[in-house]
ChimeraX commands (.cxc) that place a marker at each C-alpha (Angstrom):
marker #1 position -1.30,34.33,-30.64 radius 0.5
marker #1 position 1.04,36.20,-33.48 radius 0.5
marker #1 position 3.90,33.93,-32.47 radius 0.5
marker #1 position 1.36,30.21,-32.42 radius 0.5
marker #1 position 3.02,27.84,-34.91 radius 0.5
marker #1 position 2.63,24.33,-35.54 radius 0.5
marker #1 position 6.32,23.94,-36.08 radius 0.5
marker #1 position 7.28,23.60,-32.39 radius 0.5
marker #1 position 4.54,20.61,-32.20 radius 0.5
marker #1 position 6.15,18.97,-35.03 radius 0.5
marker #1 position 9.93,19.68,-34.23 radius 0.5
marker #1 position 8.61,17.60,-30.72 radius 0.5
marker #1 position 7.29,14.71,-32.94 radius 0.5
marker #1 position 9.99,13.95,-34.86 radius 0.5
marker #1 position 12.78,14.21,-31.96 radius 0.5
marker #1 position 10.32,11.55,-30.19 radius 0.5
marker #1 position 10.44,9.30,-33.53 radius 0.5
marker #1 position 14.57,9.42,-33.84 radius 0.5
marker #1 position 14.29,9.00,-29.78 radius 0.5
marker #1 position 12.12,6.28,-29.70 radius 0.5
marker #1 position 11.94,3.94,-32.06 radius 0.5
marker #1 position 8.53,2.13,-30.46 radius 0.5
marker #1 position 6.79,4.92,-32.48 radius 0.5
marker #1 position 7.91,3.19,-35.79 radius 0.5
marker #1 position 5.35,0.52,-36.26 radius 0.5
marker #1 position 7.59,-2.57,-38.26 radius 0.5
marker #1 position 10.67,-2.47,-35.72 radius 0.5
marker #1 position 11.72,-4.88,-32.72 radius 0.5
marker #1 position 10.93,-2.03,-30.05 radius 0.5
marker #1 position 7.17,-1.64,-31.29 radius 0.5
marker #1 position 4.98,-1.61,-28.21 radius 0.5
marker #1 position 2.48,-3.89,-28.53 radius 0.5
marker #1 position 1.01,-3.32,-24.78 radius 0.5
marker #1 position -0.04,0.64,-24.29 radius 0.5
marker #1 position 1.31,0.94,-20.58 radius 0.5
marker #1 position 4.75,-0.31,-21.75 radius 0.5
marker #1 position 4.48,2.49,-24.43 radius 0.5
marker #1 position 3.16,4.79,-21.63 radius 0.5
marker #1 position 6.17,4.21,-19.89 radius 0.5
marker #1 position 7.94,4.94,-22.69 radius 0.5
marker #1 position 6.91,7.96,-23.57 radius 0.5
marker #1 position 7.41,8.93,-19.70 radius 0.5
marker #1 position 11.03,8.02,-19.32 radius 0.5
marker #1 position 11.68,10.03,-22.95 radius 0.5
marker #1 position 10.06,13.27,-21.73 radius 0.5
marker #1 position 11.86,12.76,-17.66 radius 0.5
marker #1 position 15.24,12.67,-20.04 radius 0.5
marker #1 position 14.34,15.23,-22.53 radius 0.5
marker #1 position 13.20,17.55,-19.83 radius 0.5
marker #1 position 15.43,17.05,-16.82 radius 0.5
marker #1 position 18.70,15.20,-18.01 radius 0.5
marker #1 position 19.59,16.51,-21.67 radius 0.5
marker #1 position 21.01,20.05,-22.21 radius 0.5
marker #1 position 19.91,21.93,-25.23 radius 0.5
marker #1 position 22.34,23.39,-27.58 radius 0.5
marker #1 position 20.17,26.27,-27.76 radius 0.5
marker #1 position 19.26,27.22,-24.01 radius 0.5
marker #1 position 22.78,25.46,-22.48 radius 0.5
marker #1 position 20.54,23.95,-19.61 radius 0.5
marker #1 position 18.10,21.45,-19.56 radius 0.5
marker #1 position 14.26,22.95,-19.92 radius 0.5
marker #1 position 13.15,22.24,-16.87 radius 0.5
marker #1 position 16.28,24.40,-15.21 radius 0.5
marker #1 position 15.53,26.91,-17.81 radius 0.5
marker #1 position 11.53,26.28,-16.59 radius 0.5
marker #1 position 12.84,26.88,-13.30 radius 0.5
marker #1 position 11.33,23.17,-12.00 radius 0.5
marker #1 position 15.03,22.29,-10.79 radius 0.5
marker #1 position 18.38,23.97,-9.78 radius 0.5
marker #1 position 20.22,21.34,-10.99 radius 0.5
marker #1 position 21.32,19.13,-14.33 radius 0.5
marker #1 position 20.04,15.75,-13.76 radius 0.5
marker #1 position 21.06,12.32,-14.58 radius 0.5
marker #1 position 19.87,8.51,-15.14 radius 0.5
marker #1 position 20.45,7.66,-11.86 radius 0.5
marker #1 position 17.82,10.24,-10.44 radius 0.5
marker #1 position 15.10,9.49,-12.94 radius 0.5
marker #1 position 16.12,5.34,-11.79 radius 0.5
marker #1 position 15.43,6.86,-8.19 radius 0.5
marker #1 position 12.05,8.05,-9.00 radius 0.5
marker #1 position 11.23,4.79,-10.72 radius 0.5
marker #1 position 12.17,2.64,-7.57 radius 0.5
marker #1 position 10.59,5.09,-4.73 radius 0.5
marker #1 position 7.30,4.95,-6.51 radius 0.5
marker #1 position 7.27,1.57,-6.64 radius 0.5
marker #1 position 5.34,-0.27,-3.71 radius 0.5
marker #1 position 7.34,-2.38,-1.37 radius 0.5
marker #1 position 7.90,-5.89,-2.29 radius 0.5
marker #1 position 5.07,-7.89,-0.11 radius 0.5
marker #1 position 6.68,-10.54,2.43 radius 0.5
marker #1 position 6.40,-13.64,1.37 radius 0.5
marker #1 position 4.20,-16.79,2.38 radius 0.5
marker #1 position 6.00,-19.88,3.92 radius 0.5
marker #1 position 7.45,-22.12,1.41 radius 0.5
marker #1 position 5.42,-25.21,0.53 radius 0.5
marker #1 position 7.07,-28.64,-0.20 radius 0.5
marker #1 position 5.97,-30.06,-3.84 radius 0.5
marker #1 position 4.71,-33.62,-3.21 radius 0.5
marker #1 position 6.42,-36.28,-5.89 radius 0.5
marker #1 position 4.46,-36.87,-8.70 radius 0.5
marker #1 position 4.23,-40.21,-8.15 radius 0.5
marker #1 position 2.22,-40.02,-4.46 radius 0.5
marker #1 position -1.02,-38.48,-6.08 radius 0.5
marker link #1:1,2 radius 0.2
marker link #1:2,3 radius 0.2
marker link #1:3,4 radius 0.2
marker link #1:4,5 radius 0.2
marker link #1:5,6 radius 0.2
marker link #1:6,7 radius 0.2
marker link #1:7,8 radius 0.2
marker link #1:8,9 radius 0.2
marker link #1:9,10 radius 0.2
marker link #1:10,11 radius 0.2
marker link #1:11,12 radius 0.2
marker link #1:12,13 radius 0.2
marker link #1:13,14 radius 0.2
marker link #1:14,15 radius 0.2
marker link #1:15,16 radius 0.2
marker link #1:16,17 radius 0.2
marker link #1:17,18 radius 0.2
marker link #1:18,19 radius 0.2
marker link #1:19,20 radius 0.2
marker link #1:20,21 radius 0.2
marker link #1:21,22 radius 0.2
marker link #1:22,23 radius 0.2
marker link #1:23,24 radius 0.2
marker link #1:24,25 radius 0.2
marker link #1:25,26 radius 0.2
marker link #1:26,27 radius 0.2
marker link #1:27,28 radius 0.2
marker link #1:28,29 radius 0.2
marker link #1:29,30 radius 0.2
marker link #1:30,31 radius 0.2
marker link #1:31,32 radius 0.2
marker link #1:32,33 radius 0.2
marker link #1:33,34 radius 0.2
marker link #1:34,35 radius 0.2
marker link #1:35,36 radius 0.2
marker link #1:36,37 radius 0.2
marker link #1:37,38 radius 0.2
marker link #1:38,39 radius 0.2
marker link #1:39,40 radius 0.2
marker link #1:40,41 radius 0.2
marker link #1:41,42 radius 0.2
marker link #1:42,43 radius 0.2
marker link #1:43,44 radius 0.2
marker link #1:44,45 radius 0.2
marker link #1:45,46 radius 0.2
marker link #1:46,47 radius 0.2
marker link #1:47,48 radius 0.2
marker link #1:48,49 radius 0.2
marker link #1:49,50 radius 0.2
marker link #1:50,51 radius 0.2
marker link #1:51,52 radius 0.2
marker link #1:52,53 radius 0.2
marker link #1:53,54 radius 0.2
marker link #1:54,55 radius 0.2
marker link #1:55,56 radius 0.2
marker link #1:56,57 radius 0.2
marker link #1:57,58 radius 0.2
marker link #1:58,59 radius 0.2
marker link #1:59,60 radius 0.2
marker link #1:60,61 radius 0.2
marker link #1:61,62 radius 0.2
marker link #1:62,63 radius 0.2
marker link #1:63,64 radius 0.2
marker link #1:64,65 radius 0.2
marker link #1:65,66 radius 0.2
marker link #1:66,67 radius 0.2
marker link #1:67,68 radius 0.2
marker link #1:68,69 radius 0.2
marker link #1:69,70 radius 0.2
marker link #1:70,71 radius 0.2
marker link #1:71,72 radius 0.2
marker link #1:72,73 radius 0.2
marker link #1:73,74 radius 0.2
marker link #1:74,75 radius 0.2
marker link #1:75,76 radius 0.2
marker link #1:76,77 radius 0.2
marker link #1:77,78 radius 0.2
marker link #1:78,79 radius 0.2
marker link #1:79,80 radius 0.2
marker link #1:80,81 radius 0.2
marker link #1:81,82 radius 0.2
marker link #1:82,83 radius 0.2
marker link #1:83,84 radius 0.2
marker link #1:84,85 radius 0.2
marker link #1:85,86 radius 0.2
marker link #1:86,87 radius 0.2
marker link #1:87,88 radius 0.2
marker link #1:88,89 radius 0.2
marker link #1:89,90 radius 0.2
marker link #1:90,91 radius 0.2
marker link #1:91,92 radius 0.2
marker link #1:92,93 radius 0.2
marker link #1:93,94 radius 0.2
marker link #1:94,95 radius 0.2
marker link #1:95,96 radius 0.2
marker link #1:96,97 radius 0.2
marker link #1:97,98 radius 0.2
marker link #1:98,99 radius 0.2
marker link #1:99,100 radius 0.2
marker link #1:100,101 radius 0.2
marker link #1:101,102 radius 0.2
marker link #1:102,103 radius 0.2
view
């Protein structure tokens, strides 16, 4: 508890602020629906985590976690996205629109 410091929490805040600019309220990227800024948030901490290499470690934290052998890029965290997503549902038969002028 000697070494508990609130200076880690806010070094993490203000690298999501200059990452993301949906946490500055009066800017184009504002989230105005909370799952988009769920999402977000996700996709900042999968890149943070798993695809950028700290100056100070020289490997990404989660290799330095030891959650993965391996520097990740975009195109695995794009992976993840599309396997979780369900398969598209096959679609009905296509109906003919009548002319308005029939009704």
């Amino acid at each position: 508890m000697g070494k508990v410091s609130t200076s880690h929490v806010e070094r993490q805040n203000l690298t999501m602020r200059m990452h993301m600019r949906r946490f500055t309220r009066l800017t184009n990227g504002f989230s105005k629906k909370v799952e988009n800024h769920m999402h977000a948030v996700a996709l900042h901490f999968m890149y943070y985590n798993f695809v950028k290499v700290h100056q100070t470690l020289k490997v990404t934290p989660a290799m330095e976690a030891g959650l993965t052998d391996r520097l990740w890029d975009i195109e695995d965290i794009v992976k993840l996205v599309d396997d979780a997503e369900p398969a598209p549902k096959k679609r009905g038969p296509y109906k003919k629109r009548q002319p308005e002028n029939s009704k």
